[in-house]
N, C-alpha and C positions, 0 to 999 in steps of 0.2 A: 183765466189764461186758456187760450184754444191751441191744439195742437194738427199739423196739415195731417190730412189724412192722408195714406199709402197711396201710390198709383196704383189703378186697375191693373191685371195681368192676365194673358188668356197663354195657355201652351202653345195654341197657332192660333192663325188669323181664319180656317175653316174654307170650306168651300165655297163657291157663289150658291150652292144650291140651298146649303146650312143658311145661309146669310139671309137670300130670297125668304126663306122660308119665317127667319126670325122677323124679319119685316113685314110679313103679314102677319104673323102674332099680334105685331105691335101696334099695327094699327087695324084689324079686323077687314082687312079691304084685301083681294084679291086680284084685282084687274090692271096687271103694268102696261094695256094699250098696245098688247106684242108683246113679239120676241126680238124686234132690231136691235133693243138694248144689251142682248146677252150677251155675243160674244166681248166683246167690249170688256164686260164685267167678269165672265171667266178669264180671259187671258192677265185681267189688270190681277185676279184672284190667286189665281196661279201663279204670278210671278213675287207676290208678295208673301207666297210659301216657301218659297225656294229659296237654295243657302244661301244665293245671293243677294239675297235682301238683307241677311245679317238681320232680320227685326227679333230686339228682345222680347219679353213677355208683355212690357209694356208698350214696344211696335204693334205689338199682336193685337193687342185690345185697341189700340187708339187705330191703326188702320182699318181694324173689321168694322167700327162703329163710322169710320166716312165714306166705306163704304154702305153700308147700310142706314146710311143717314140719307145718301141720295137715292136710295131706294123703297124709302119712306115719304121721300119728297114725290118721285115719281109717281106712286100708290095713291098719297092725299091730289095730286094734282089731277091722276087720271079721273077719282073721283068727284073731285069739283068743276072738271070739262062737261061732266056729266050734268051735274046739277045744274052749273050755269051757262045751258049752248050759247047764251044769245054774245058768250064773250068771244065768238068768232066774229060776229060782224062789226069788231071794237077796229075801229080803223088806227092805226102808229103810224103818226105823219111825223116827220126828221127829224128823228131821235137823233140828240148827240153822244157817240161813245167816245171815251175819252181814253186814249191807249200810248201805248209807248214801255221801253222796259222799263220792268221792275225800277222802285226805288227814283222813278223819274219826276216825280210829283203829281201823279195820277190820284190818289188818295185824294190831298188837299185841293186839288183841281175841279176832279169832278163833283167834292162836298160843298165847294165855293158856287158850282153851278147850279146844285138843288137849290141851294137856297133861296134860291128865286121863288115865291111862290106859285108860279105861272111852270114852276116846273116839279117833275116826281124823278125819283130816283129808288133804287129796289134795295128796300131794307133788308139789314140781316134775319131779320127770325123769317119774313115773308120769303129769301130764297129759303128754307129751310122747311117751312110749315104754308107752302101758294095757297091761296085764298084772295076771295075782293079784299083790297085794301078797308080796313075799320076804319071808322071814325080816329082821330088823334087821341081823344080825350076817354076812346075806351081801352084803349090797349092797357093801363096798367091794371082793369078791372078783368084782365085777360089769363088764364091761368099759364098757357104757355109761352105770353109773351112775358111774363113774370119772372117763372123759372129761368126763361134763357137772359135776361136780365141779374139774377139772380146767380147764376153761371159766371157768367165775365163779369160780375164784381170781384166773384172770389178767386179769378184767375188775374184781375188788377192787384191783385193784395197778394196771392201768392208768385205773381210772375210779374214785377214792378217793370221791369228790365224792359222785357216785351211789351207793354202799352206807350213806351215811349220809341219802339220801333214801328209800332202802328197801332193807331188806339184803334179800338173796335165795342159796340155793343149792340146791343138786340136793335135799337132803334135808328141806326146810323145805317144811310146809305152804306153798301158794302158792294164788293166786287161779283158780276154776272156770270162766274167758272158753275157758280154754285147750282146752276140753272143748266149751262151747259152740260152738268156733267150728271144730269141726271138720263143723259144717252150713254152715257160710260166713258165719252169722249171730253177730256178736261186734262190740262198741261198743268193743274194743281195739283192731280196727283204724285207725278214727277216732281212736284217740288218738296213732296213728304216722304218720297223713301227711292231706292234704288231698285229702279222698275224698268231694266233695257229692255227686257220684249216687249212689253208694254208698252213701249215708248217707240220701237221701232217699228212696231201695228200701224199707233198711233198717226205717225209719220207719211203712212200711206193713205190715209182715210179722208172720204170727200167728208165736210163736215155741213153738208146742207139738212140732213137730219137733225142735228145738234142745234142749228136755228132755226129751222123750223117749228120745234120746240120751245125755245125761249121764245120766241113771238109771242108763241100761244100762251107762254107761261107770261106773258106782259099785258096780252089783251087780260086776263085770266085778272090780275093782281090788279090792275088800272081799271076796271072795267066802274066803278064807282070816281073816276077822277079823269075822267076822259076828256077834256079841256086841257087840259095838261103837258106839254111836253116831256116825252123820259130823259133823261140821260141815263147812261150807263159807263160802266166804267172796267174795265180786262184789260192788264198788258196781253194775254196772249190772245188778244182777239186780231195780233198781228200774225198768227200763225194761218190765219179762215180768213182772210179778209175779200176772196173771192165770195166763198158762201155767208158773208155777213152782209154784201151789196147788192147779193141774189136777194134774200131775204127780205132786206131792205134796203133798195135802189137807191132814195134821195137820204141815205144817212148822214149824217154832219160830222165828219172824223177829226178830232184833236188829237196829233200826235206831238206829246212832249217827248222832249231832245235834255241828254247831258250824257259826259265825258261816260262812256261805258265802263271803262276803268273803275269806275265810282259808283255806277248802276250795279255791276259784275259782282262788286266786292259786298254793296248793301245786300242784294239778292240772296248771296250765300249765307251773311249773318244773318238774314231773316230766316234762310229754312233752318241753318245750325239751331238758331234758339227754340222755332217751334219744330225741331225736332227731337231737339237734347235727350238722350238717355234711349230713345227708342231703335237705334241698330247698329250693331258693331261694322256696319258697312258704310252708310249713307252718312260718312262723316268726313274732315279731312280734306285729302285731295280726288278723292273720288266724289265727294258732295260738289267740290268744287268745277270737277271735268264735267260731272253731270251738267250743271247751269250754264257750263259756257258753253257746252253744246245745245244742250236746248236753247239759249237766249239767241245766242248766232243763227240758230237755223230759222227763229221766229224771225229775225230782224232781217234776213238775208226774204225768208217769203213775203213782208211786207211790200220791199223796196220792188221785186220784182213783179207785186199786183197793181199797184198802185198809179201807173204809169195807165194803166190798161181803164181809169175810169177820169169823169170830169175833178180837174183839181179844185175849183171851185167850190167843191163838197171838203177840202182839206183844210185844215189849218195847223202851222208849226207853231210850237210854244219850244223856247229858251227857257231851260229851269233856270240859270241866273238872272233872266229877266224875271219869271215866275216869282222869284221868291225878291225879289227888290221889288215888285209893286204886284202882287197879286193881285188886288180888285182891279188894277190896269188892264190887267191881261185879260181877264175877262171881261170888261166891257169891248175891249179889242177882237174877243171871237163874237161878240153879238155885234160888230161893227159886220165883221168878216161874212159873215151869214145873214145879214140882213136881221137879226132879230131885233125888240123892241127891248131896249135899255131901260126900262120905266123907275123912277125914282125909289120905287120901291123894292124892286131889286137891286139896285143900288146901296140900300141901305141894309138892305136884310143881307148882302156879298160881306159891305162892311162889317157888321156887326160878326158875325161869324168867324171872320178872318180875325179881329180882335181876340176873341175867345181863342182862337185855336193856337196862340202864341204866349199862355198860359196854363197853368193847370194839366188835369192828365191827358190834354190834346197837345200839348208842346212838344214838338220831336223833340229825342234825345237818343242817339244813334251811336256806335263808334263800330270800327270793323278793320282787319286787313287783310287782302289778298294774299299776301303769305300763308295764312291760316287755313287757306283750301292748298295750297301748293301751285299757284297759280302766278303769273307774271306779269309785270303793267305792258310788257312788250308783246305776251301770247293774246293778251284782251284787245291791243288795239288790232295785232294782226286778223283774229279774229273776225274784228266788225271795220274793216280797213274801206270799205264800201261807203 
């Protein structure tokens, strides 16, 4: 018989300088490539010490560690820019990102388009630990990809609820914030605690830093798989979608559509669950005002970039068409974009989509908008656009 071990607890969550600091411990490397990244990280630092954050003991440790998680990301990447120049000259020819709000089918979307072999998509331990992408068949001979495998087993057994809100593990395509927000700039922190200065920084800031970065973090990770096309995958990559196009001009944008009401509601139960117990603030109706204002503002910047580039680079997906024929829909975007359908990704879509309507990839979701204090009538006003 095993018994769950205590959550970590820290008194606070520390300073950015405290934090910097434990992150070159951690990994023996001193070089973050500048200082663009700091204010960023102090103001996000600062706001997560203050009473308004309401973070408990155990806010305190789980926010200092993501932040200091992208600050070790930072650290490993600045060093392997080093070692590996030649992954500047790694040309990203029309990547597709796959965006839309939370909860929209992005997840099963853009897992459905890895699957292709002719295509890559950026695992979870690689946003966490950048490096060329390994070989397949050496990673579980890998000691950190072990661990962090080893990690979300025993958050699948301790937190069942959660893997059927969104499965996640070390080897799975996962979402590109993780990358983004090694500038300090990322709408995932907002989704972890109640952060308005933060948030309202945030709000003002060109994010062509922020991609310019992930490129490099993409040449960086692909640089062994260069035949490849990426996909990627961020709802709030509807918030940059100017400095995502700067970045990369001929990008392939999938934006999936459904009733926001329903987006709005999932959203909130996903940061409630992965937030549970950590702040007597960022719960309720105040977790709830938080996302619909951030998801409104994301949605209201999309509509109004989007217009300003060729729509031929666009394509809409219907979640209830999504989920009545999946593998449809995506031979429908490689209709849309001209790409090649090859039998084999056809098979390799199929196959996948099988699996993931079983087992601990089977959504299994419940939620309601009353539980943030929220109304089906302030959601649609809201995104009334």
């Amino acid at each position: 018989m095993t018994t769950e071990a205590a959550p970590r607890q820290r008194a606070d969550v520390g300073s950015y300088d405290d934090i910097a600091a434990a992150a070159v411990r951690t990994t023996g490397l001193e070089d973050f490539g500048g200082t663009g990244h700091e204010e960023a990280f102090r103001i996000l630092v600062d706001d997560l010490g203050s009473p308004d954050a309401g973070l408990t003991g155990v806010g305190n440790y789980f926010m200092r560690s993501e932040v200091k998680s992208a600050l070790v990301a930072r650290l490993l990447t600045q060093a392997r820019f080093a070692e590996r120049p030649e992954h500047a000259d790694v040309a990203i020819e029309r990547p597709i990102f796959v965006i839309g709000l939370p909860r929209t089918g992005t997840t099963a979307l853009s897992r459905l388009l890895c699957a292709d072999p002719g295509h890559q998509g950026l695992e979870m331990w690689l946003t966490m630990f950048p490096q060329p992408r390994p070989p397949r068949e050496t990673w579980d001979a890998d000691p950190i990809f072990t661990a962090m495998q080893a990690a979300f087993r025993e958050h699948h057994v301790t937190n069942p609820e959660f893997m059927g809100i969104h499965y996640s593990d070390a080897a799975e395509p996962e979402e590109c914030w993780r990358v983004l927000r090694q500038t300090g700039k990322s709408l995932g922190f907002e989704s972890l605690a109640h952060v308005p200065t933060y948030s309202a920084w945030l709000a003002k800031q060109d994010w062509s830093d922020a991609y310019e970065r992930h490129k490099q973090n993409l040449q960086l990770i692909g640089l062994n798989d260069q035949d490849k096309r990426w996909v990627l995958k961020n709802p709030s990559h509807m918030i940059a979608l100017d400095a995502l196009m700067e970045v990369y001009p001929d990008a392939l944008v999938v934006m999936t559509q459904r009733d926001p009401v329903t987006s709005v509601a999932s959203a909130c139960s996903l940061s409630a669950e992965a937030t549970a117990g950590h702040s007597t603030t960022f719960v309720g109706e105040t977790l709830g005002r938080d996302q619909l204002g951030h998801l409104s503002r994301q949605w209201e910047a999309f509509w109004d970039a989007r217009p300003r580039y060729d729509q031929a680079q666009f394509f809409d997906v219907d979640y209830r068409g999504f989920v009545r024929d999946p593998v449809g829909t995506v031979g429908a975007i490689y209709d849309a974009f001209g790409l090649t359908w090859t039998q084999e990704a056809q098979d390799a879509v199929r196959r996948l989509d099988e699996e993931s309507r079983s087992g601990p990839r089977r959504p299994s979701h419940t939620y309601d908008l009353a539980d943030y204090g929220l109304t089906e009538d302030e959601v649609r006003a809201a995104f009334a656009r």
